[in-house]
Every structure is written in C-alpha cells, then in structure tokens.
C-alpha positions in Angstrom: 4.9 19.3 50.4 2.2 17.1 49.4 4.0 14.5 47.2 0.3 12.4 46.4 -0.8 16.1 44.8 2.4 16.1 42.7 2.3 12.9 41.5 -1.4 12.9 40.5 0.1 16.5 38.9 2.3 13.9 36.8 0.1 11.7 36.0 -2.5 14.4 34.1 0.8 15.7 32.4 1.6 12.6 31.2 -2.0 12.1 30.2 -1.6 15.2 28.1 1.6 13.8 26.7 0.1 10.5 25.3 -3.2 12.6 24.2 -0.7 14.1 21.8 0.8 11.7 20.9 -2.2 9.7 19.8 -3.3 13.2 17.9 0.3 13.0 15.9 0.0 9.4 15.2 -3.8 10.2 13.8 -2.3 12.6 11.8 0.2 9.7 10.5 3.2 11.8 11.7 6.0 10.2 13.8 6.0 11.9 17.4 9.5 13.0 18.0 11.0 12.1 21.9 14.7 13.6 22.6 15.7 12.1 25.5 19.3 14.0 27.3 21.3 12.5 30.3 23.8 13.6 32.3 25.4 10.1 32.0 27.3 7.9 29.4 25.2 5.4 27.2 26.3 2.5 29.3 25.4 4.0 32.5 22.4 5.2 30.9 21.1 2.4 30.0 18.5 1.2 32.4 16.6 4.4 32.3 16.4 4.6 28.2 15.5 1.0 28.5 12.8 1.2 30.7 11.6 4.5 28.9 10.7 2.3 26.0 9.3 -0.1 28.1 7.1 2.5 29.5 6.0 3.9 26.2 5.7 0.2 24.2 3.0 -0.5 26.9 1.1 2.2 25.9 1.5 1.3 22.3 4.0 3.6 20.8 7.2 1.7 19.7 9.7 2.8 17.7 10.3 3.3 14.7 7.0 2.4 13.5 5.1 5.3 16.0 7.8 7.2 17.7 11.2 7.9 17.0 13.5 8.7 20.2 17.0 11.0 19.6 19.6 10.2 22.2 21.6 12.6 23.8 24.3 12.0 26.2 26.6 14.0 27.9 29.2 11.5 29.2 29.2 13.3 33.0 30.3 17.1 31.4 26.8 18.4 32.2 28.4 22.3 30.8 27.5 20.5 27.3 23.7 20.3 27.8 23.0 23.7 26.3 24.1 22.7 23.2 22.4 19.1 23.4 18.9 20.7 24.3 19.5 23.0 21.1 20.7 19.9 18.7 17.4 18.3 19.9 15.4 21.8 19.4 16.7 22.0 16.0 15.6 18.5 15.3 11.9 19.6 16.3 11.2 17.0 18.8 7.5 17.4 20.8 9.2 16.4 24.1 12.3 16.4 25.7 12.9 13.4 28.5 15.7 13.9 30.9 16.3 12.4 34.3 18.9 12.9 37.4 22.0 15.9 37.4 20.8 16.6 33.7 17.7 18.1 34.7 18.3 21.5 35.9 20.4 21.9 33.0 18.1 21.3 30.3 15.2 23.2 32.4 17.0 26.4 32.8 18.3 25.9 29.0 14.7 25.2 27.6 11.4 27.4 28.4 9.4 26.3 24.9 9.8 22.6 24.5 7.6 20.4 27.1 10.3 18.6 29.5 9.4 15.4 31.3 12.2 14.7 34.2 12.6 12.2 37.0 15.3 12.4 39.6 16.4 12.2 43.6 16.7 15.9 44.4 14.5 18.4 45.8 12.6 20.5 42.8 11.7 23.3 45.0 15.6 23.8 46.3 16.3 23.4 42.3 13.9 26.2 41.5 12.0 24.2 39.3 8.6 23.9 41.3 6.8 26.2 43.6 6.2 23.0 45.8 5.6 19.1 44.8 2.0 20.4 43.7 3.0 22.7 41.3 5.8 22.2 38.7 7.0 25.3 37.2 8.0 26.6 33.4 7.2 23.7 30.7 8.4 20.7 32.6 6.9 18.4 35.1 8.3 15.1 36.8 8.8 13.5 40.0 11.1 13.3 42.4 12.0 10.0 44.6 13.9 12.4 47.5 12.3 11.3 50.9 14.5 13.1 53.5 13.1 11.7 56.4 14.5 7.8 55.2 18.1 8.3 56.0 17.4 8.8 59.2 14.8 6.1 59.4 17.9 3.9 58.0 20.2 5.1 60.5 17.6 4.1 63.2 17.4 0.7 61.5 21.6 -0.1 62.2 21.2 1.5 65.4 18.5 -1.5 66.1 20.9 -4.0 64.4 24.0 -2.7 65.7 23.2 -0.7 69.1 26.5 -1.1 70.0 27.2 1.4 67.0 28.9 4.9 68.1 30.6 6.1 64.8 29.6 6.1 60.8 30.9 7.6 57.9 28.1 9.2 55.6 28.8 9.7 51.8 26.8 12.3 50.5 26.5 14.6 47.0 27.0 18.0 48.3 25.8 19.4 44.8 22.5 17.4 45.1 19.8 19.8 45.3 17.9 19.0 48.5 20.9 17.2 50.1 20.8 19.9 53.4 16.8 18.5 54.0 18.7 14.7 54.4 21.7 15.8 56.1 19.7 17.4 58.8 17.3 14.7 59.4 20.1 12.4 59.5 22.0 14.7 61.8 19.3 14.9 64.2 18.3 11.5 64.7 22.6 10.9 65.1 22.2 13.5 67.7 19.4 11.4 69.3 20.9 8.2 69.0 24.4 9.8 70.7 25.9 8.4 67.1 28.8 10.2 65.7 28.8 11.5 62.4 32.0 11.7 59.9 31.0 13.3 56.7 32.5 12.8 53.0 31.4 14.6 50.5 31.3 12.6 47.1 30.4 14.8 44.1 32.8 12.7 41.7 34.9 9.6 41.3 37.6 11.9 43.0 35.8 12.8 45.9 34.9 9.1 46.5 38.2 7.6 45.8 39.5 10.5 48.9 36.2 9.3 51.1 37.2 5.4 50.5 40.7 6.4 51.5 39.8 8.7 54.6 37.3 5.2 55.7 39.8 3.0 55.3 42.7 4.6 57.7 40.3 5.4 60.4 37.0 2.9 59.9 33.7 3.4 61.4 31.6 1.0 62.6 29.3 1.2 59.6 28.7 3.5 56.6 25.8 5.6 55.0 25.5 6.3 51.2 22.9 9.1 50.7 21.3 7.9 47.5 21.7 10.1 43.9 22.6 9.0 40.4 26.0 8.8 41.4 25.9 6.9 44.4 23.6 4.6 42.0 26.1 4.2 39.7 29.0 3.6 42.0 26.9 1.3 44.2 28.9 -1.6 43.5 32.6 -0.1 44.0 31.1 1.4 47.3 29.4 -2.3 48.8 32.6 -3.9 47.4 34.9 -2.1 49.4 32.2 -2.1 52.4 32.3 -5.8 51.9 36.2 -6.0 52.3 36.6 -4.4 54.8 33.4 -6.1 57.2 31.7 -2.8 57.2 27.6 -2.9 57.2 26.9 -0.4 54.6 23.3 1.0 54.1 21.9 3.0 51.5 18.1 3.9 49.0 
C-alpha cells in the first residue's frame, strides 16, 4: 500500500472540497458541514475543535461562511443510520466523520461526499481498493502503521532486555487489528518475549483486562492504539503507573 499516493489522493479531494466551498460562498449561500461521531460531545471534542481550526485557516468560519450540524452517537454506533439520514434531510454538502463511526456512515451513505479520518485499515473495512484508491463517495486517511507496534516492542526490549512477559491490549473489532497483532507477534517470537493478549473492545473488556494484569503482572504492557485506547489513555497509564509497570502505546 502506498500511503504517500493516498494521502496526495486526500489532499486533491480536499482541494475539491474547498473549491466548492468557495463556489457556494460566491453564490452567497452558507456551505452546510454535518459532522457524526461515534463518541459523546466531551470525548469528541478535540476532533470538532480542531475541525474548525482546520477550516478557519482556510477562511470559512462559522456562522458567517459555514454552518457545521453535530451529530453524536454517545458510543451506540447501531444509531448512525438514522444520524446520516437527519443530516441528509438537512441537505448538508459534506458529511465529516472520524474513528468507529466511519464504516457506519459509509455503508449508510453512497450520495453525500464523506470525508473520514481514523486508525484502522480501509481496505480490511471495504472502504478502499488500496491506500491509493478510496472507494464509493468518501475519501480520508488512515494513521494505522502496523509495523510500529512491533518497532515499540523492540524499543522495551532495548530498555528492559531483561523483559520476558507483556500483556497487549488490543480492539479486536478494529479493522486492520490482525496486520498489528501479527507484526507484533512475530517480532515477540524473535525477541523469545511472551505474549498475553486482552481484548478491549469496551469499558468492560478493559475493566476484565486491568483485572486479569493485576493478579498475574507482566513485566510491562502494550496498548494497541484506536479511539478507544485514546480515550481511556489516562485510566490505562494510571493504573500502569500504580502498579510500576512501563506501559507503551501510539
């Protein structure tokens, strides 16, 4: 996969997008952005902030250019379909979405042009024939480099070579996660490093994964990166912290 193709891929969509935009705000008509996460508003945040940063650099602030509809659906990801249809009835030009949401509003939404960013694989997802060549009306990028989470391992093998066991926490539902498991898994192999797995697809699952490490510790711990990792990052170093493991994550 040529990720430089993609991304220059990106970059003339998003060229496109702005075209457009200019054309509508010519036309002295307000472009229309929805924007639909998977998250809550407060975990949401960050990305709808920088969003505006993003487009208030290239001029277009609300409300006096744009406007920007909001959609959230507070982790239930089944109520997307009827988001990307509130937001379709509401006309908007684009449709912004980032992280578990994107699949979702994809699959739901063949017409309206999607813009996504996310950590998972787009060709495991469906969504692109490879990272040159975004399929049905959406484009994006994706920040999933499989290779680094063995390159990390590597790096507490150098700090710690003493290191023989670590617990990896890992979204089994993120498209793209069997790419990282195996590199990870082979350079374990290399390093003679044993491997204990948790899966951590939900507050649940990590709560069972934080109990499971704390009765029978490793020497240090793993966090594959995805938006949920991201957003528990601070209950996962915490506990890390307490207990005097090194933790490493993306």
């Amino acid at each position: 996969m040529k990720r430089r193709e993609f991304i220059a891929g990106i970059c003339g969509t998003a060229g496109t997008w702005a075209s457009n935009l200019r054309i509508l705000r010519a036309q002295e008509r307000l472009a229309k952005i929805g924007l639909i996460s998977g998250l809550d508003q407060a975990a949401a945040a960050d990305f709808v902030r920088a969003l505006r940063e993003g487009l208030a650099a290239l001029g277009y602030v609300e409300p006096r250019t744009i406007t920007i509809d909001l959609r959230f659906a507070d982790y239930h990801l089944d109520r997307i379909p009827a988001l990307v249809e509130e937001l379709q009835r509401q006309r908007v030009d684009v449709i912004v979405t980032h992280a578990a949401a994107t699949h979702a509003v994809i699959k739901h939404d063949r017409k309206t042009p999607v813009v996504y960013e996310f950590s998972a694989d787009p060709v495991s997802l469906g969504i692109a024939t490879d990272l040159a060549h975004p399929l049905y009306n959406a484009t994006g990028i994706t920040l999933m480099m499989a290779e680094m989470n063995g390159k990390r391992l590597e790096l507490l093998h150098e700090i710690m070579p003493q290191m023989r066991r670590v617990a990896v926490l890992a979204n089994p539902l993120h498209p793209g996660m069997q790419f990282e498991w195996a590199d990870f898994e082979a350079k374990a192999k290399q390093l003679s490093i044993e491997t204990a797995f948790f899966p951590t697809p939900d507050r649940a699952g990590l709560d069972r994964a934080v109990a499971a490490i704390d009765a029978n510790p490793p020497q240090a711990v793993v966090a594959f990166s995805d938006a949920f990792v991201v957003e528990n990052r601070n209950y996962i170093v915490n506990f890390a912290m307490s207990r005097r493991l090194p933790v490493i994550s993306g």
